[in-house]
N, C-alpha and C positions, 0 to 999 in steps of 0.2 A: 502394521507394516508387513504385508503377508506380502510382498512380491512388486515387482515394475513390469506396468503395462506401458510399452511401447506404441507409439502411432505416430506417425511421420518425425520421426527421432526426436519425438515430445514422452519422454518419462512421466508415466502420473503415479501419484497415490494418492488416496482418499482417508481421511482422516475426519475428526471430530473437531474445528477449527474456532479457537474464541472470537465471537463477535456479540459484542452488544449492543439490544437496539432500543434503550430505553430515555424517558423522558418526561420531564411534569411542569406547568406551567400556561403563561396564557400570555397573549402578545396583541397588541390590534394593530389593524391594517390601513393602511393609508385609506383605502377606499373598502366600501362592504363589499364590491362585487370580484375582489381579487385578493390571492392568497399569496403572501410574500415570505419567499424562500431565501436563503441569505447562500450567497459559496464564497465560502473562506480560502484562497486559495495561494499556491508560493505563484503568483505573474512575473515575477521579476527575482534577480537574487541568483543565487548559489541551484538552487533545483529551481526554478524555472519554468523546464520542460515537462515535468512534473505536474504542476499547478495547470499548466496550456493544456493541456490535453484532460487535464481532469474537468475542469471549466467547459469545456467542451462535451465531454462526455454528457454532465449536467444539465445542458443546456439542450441537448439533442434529446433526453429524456423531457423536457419540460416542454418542445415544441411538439413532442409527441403526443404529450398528454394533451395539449393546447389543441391543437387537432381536431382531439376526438371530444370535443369539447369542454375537458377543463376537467377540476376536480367538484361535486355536484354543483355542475353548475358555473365552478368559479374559475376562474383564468388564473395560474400560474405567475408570476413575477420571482423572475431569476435577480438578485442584486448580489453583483459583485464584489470583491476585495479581495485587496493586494495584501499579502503577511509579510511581503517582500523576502519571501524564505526567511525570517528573524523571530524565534518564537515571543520576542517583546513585542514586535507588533502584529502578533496574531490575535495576542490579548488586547490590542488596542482597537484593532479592527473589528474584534468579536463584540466589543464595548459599542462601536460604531451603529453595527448591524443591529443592536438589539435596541438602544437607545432611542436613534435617531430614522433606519430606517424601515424599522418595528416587523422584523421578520418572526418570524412562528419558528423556524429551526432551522439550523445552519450545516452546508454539506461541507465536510472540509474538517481542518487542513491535510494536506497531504502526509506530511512527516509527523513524526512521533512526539520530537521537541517542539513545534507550533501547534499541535493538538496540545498536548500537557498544558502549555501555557494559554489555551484558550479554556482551558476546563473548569477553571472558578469561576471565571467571566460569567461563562453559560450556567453552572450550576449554582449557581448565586441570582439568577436571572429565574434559572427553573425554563429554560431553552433547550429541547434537546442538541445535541450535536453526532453528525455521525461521518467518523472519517472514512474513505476507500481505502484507505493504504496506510493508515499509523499500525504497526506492528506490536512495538512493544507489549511485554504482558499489564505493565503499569496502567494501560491507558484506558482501560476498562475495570478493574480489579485494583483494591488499594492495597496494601500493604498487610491487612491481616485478613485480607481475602473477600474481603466485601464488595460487590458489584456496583460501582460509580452510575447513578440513576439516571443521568442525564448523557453517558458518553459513550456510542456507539461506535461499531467500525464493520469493513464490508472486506476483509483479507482475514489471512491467518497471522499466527504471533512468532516473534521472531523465536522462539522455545519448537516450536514445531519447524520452520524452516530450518535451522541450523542442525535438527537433526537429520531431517530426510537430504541434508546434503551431507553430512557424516555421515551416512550410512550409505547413498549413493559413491562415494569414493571409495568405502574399503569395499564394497559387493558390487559394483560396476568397475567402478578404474581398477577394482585392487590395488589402491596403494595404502601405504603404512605411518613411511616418515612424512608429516605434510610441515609446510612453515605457513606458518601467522602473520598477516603484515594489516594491521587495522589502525581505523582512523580513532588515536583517545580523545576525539573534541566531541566525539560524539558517543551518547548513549547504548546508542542504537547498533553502532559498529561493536564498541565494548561488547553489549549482551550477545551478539548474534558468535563471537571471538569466545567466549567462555563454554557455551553451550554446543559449539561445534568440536573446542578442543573435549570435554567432556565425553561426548557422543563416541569421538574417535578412539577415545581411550580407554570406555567402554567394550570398543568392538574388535581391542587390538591394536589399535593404531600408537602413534606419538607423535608432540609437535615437537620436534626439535629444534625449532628457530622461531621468536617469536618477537616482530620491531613494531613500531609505531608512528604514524603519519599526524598531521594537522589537517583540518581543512582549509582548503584555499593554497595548496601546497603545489608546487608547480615542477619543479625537480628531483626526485625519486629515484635515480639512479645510483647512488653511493651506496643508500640502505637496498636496495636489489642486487647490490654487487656484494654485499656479504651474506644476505639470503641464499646467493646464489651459490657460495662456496659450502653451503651445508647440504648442498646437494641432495634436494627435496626428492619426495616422488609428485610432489604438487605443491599448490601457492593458494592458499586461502587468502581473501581479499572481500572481507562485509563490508561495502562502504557503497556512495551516491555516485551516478555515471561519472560526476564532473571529473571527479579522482582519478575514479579506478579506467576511465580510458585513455587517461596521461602512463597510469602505472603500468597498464597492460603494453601499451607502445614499447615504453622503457624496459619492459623485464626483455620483451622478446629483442630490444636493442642489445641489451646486456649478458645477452645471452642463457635467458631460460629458456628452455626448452620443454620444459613440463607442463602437464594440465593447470591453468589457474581457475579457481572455483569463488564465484558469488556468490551475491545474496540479490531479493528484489529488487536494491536502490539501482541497480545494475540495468534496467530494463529503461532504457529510452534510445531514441534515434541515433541522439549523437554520440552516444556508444560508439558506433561503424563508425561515423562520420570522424571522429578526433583520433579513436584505434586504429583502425582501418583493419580492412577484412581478414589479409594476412595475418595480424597480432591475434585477432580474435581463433583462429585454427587450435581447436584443441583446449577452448573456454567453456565454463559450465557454470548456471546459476538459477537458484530457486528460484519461483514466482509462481503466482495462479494461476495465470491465461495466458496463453499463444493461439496466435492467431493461426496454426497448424490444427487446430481442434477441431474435428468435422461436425462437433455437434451441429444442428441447426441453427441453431437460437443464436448461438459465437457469430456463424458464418454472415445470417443476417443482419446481424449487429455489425459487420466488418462490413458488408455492403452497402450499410445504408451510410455508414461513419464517413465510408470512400468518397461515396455520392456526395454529401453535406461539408465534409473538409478539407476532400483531395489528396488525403495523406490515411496510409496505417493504423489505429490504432493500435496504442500499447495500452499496459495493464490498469492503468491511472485511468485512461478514457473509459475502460468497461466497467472498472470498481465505480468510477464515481456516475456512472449511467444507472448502475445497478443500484447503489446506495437510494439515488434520486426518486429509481422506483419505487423503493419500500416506503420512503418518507411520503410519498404520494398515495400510496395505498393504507398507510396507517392512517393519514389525513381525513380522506375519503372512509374509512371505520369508525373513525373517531366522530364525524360526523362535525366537522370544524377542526377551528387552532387550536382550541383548547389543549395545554400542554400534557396534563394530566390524560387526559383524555385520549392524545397522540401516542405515550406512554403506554397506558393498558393495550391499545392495538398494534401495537409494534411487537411486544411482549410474547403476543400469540398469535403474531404471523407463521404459517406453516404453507407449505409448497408451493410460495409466492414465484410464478413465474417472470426470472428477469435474465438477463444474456446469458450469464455463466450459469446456466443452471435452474435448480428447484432452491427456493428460498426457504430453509425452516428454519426456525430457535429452539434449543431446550430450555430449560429453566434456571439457567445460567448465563442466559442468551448469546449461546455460544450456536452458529450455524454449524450444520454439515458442510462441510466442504470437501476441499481437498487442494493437493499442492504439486508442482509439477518440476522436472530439472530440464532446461534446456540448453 
């Protein structure tokens, strides 16, 4: 963390980011002449918008390669499914995919808890899976450190986000006293709440207030009004758009007037659309892509997305474009489905050119990446 590069008021740093891309097994296909890819995605539910843009993303990879004709040879088949945002029926869905509509490897799910809960499915199957956007450190890594063979992902870990936004607040905002206000239904909220008060505390900082939400919670103002009297220098908030743009409305109703700071789950449309522009003045939140990146590769990936679905992409649509690519290029090395096979090629992919960037693995299969505050 040697410093923030600025570029149209897009914060980056570059880091060494867990992802893993591995897998073993074998699957056959409805027909010999086409390769069937399974997207696990939230369509409906709680994140949603999430899932629709990643689904999309996915698919806009798939017609690409379909195109240019295929992978050697063989046509693509995108098959879909609903997890209904519910990590119980991510595992049922993943059951689905594998059983009945005999895909080779599955992109998806979007969140941390519908990944988890597809992860035996698949690795009982011997199906890889690779999500765009599951953060948690769990989701690739067990417990005593061992690399889960079957379970990839295409982001950074919420360990690494939570810090580059602790450390963004006391060396950009400069502030000190920050308050907590995270959703405990979720894992994902919790970890990202620990490692950022941590960070802070590290660097100087303290949380001095620190409450708890539900998801699906629709009123936030009581608990905002006692946040509010500890008179923060800031308002940390890790949690999923659907929330945190009710809470952001409300703090700024109730009168905070300080910076509030996120995490990823924070990146979707309806952000703006439930907050509205005004609350949002003076918000900040980790992610890996904005559409403010002049790379090339971004820009054309935002052009072509424009063109094909008349809207934006966000970070869900480039992750799971990106994912889509590597699972296709591992394919085409592997030289078939073969899961094993797909596995060793993914393994030692190295400067796979895909939207966000150069694609490589260590032997951790953790990519380069890097991570951005906006």
């Amino acid at each position: 963390m040697d410093g923030w590069r600025r570029n149209f008021g897009v914060l980056a740093l570059t880091s060494l980011l867990a992802v893993s891309l591995l897998g073993c097994g074998k699957s056959d296909t409805a027909k010999s002449d086409e390769i069937r890819i399974g997207a696990l995605f939230e369509l409906t539910g709680a994140v949603a918008n999430y899932g629709k843009s990643s689904l999309n993303g996915a698919q806009m990879a798939v017609d690409e390669i379909n195109a240019k004709g295929g992978i050697n040879g063989k046509k693509i088949k995108l098959i879909s499914a609903d997890n209904k945002s519910e990590p119980s029926e991510a595992g049922n869905q993943a059951t689905k995919l594998i059983t009945k509509d005999k895909v080779s490897v599955i992109v998806g799910p979007c969140t941390s808890g519908s990944t988890s809960a597809a992860s035996p499915v698949v690795s009982g199957s011997k199906i890889p899976l690779i999500s765009p956007s599951a953060t948690a450190p769990g989701i690739t890594v067990d417990e005593k450190g061992k690399v889960r063979p079957y379970i990839f992902r295409v982001c950074f870990t919420d360990p690494f986000q939570g810090k580059i936004l602790a450390t963004f607040a006391v060396d950009e905002l400069k502030v000190k006293r920050v308050a907590i206000y995270n959703d405990s239904s979720s894992d994902y909220s919790k970890g990202l709440a620990e490692v950022f008060a941590k960070t802070l505390e590290e660097k100087g900082g303290e949380v001095i207030a620190q409450e708890a939400f539900l998801a699906k919670d629709q009123d936030f103002k009581a608990t905002l009004t006692k946040l509010k009297a500890t008179n923060p220098d800031a308002l940390y908030v890790p949690a999923y758009y659907e929330e945190v743009s009710k809470i952001v409305k409300q703090a700024r109703e109730v009168g905070i007037t300080c910076p509030i700071l996120g995490s990823d789950g924070w990146d979707s449309p309806k952000l703006t659309e439930i907050a509205g522009p005004a609350a949002l003045e003076g918000t900040y939140y980790s992610c890996f892509y904005s559409a403010q990146d002049t790379d090339p590769h971004v820009q054309q990936f935002i052009k072509d997305y424009k063109a094909k679905f008349n809207e934006e992409p966000d970070t869900f649509a480039i992750h799971a474009y990106d994912g889509t690519l590597a699972v296709a290029e591992a394919i085409k090395q592997a030289g078939g489905t073969d899961g094993t096979k797909i596995a060793e090629a993914l393994s030692k992919i190295k400067d796979l050119q895909v939207a966000t960037g150069k694609y490589t693995l260590d032997k951790d299969h953790n990519p380069v990446s890097g991570g951005i505050i906006i």
